[in-house]
N, C-alpha and C positions, 0 to 999 in steps of 0.2 A: 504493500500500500504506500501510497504519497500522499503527501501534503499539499492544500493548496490553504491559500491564503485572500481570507474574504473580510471585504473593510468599508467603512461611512465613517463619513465628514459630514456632521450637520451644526446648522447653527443658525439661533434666535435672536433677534433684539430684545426680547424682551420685552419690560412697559420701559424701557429709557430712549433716550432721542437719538442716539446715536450706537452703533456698534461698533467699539471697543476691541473686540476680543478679534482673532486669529487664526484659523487653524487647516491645516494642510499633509495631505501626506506626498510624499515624494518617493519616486522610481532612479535607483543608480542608473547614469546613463549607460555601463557597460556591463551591469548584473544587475538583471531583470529581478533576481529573486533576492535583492538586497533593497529594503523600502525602510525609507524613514519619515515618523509621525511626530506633528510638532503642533501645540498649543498654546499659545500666547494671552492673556489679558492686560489688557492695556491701561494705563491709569495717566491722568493726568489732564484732564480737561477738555474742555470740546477742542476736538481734534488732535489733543496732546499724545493721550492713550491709544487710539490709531497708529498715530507716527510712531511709536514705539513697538509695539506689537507685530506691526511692517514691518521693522527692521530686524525683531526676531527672525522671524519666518524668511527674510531676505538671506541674512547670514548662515542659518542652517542650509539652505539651498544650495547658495554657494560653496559652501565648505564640503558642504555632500559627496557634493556633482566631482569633486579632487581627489575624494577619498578612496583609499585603494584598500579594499575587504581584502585580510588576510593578509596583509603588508603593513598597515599602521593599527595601534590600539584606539578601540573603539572608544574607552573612556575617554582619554586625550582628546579625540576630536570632539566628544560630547563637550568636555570642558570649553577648549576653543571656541565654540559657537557661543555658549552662555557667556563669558567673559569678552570674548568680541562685541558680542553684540550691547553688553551691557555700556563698552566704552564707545559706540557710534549714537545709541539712545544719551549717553551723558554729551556727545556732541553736539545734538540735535536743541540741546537748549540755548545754542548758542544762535542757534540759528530760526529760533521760534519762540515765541512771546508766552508758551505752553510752559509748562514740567511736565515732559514726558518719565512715565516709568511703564515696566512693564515683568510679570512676572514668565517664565517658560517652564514648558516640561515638553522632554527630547526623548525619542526611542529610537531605537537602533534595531532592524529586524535581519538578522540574518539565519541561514539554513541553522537550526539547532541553538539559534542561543538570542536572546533580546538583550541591549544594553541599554540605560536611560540613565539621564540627568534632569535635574529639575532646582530652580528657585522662585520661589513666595508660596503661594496655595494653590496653582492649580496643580488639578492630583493625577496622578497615575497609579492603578490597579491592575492587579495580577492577578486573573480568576482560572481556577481550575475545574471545571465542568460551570456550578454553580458558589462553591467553594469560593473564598479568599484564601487568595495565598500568603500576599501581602500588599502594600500601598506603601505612598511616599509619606513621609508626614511634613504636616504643613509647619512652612517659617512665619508664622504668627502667632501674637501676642496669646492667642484664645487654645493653638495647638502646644504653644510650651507649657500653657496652665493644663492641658489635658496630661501630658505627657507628664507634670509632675503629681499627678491626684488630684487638682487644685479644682477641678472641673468634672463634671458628669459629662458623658456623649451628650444628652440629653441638654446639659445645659450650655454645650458648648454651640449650639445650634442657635441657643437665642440670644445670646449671650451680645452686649450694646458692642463690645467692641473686637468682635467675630472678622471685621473684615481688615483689621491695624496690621500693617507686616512688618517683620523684624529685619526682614532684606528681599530688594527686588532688584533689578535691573536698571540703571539709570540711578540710584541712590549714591551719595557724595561716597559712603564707604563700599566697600568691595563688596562682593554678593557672596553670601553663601550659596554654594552649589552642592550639594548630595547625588551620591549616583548609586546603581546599585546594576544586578545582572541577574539573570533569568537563565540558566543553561542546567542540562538542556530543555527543548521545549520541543513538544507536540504535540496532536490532534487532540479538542478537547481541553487548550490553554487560549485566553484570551486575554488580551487588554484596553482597559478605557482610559483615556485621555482625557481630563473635563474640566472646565472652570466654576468657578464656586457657583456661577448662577446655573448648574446643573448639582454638585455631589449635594449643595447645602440642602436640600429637602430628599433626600433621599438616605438608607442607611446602606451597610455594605451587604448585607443581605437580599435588600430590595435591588439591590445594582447587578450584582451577579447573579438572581432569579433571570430580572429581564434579559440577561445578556445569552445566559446559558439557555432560554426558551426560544430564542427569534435567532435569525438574521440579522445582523448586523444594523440594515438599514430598518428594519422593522422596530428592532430594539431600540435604537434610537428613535422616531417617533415616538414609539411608548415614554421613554422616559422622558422627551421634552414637554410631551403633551402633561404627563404627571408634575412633574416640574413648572409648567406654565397655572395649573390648576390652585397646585400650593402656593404658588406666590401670591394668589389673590389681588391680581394687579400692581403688584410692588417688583417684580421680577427683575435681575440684572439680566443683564447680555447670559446669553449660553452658547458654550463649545462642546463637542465633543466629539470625538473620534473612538470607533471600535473597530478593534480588529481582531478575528477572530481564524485559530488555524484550525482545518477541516479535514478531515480524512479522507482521502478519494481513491478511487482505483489507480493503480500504478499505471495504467497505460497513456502513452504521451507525454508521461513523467519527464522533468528534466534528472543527467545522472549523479544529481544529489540529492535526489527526492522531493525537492520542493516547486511547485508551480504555483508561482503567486497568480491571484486573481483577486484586484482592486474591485471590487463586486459592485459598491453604488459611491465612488470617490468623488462624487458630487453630490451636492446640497440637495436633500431630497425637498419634491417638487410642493410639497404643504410647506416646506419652511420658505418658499422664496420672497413669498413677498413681505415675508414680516422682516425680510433682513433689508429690505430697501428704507 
């Protein structure tokens, strides 16, 4: 048996006036079966949060599109991207009347093994069927009160100052970046990608129910629509990305076993016009 590899990109404005937030996945130009997923939210004021989050997503591309699987380490280049891009987003204020900031989370998909990096809160999840495997944890004020008892899940949700970060991208001091790896990986592992105006009303239980029930782009749906419900018209911007690896007959296989297939890597067609 082979692998193929089935993925969505979706994303909402929300009830705000602007969409902020990011998100894209990317195909190596010379190994079709090497894809990298990248989530941005952007902060900083009308049009500030944009510019910055663009510039996320620019820099990963870039850097990508250089990278040689199997010849340079994946972390390294994770790092590179977050700290690049965090020094052209400090640029950027020089050059715009904004404060751009913006937080990322970066994955790395190769045959057998995922790599990611990530700074501020948006999260990335590691499901196994419907299981958690693990998640990133969040560089905010409301995620070090959880981490040290200080806070229930529960009340880390309502909590006034849920959305303060301790480091982002564009911030005068350096960014914490975390990275972490997944190897190896097969049929039956997935991961989500999402900005707080998606994981905040959701638990991780309900997140890998949906993801292990549907298709990718189905899943998605579900959980924006759920997400959009909860907000009760207060809603931030939402991203997310899933990608999900599927087991398939070995025939047409590439001879590493994997046959990526970006299954719905566009904006599915209920969320378009709420992103305008």
């Amino acid at each position: 048996m082979s692998i193929r590899v089935e993925a969505c990109v979706a994303q909402h404005i929300g009830d705000r006036l602007e969409q902020q937030d990011r998100a894209a996945i990317f195909q190596h130009p010379k190994r079709p079966d090497v894809l990298m997923a990248v989530v941005a939210d952007g902060m900083g004021g009308h049009t500030g949060g944009a510019i910055a989050a663009e510039q996320v997503l620019h820099k990963a591309q870039q850097t990508f599109e250089t990278f040689s699987p199997g010849h340079e380490s994946p972390p390294e280049m994770l790092q590179a991207i977050v700290n690049e891009a965090h020094l052209v987003i400090k640029l950027a204020r020089f050059t715009s009347e904004q404060d751009p900031h913006s937080t990322a989370a970066v994955l790395l998909f190769q045959p057998g093994r995922v790599d990611w990096a990530f700074c501020g809160d948006s999260r990335i999840y590691h499901f196994r069927g419907a299981e958690l495997v693990t998640k990133s944890e969040d560089h905010s004020l409301v995620g070090q009160m959880l981490r040290q008892g200080r806070l229930t899940e529960k009340q880390a949700r309502v909590h006034p100052q849920r959305n303060l970060l301790l480091t982002c991208l564009g911030d005068e001091r350096e960014p914490r970046v975390d990275a972490g790896i997944a190897k190896p990986v097969g049929a039956d592992d997935s991961f989500v990608i999402c900005s707080d105006g998606l994981w905040g009303y959701f638990s991780d239980a309900e997140l890998g129910r949906a993801v292990a029930a549907h298709p990718p782009r189905l899943a998605a749906e579900e959980l924006i629509h759920g997400a959009r419900e909860r907000a009760a018209g207060a809603g931030d911007n939402i991203s997310v990305i899933i990608v999900k690896l599927v087991e398939q007959e070995s025939r047409g296989a590439k001879p590493n076993g994997v046959v990526p297939r970006v299954a719905a890597a566009a904006i599915a067609p209920v969320f378009e016009s709420a992103r305008r």
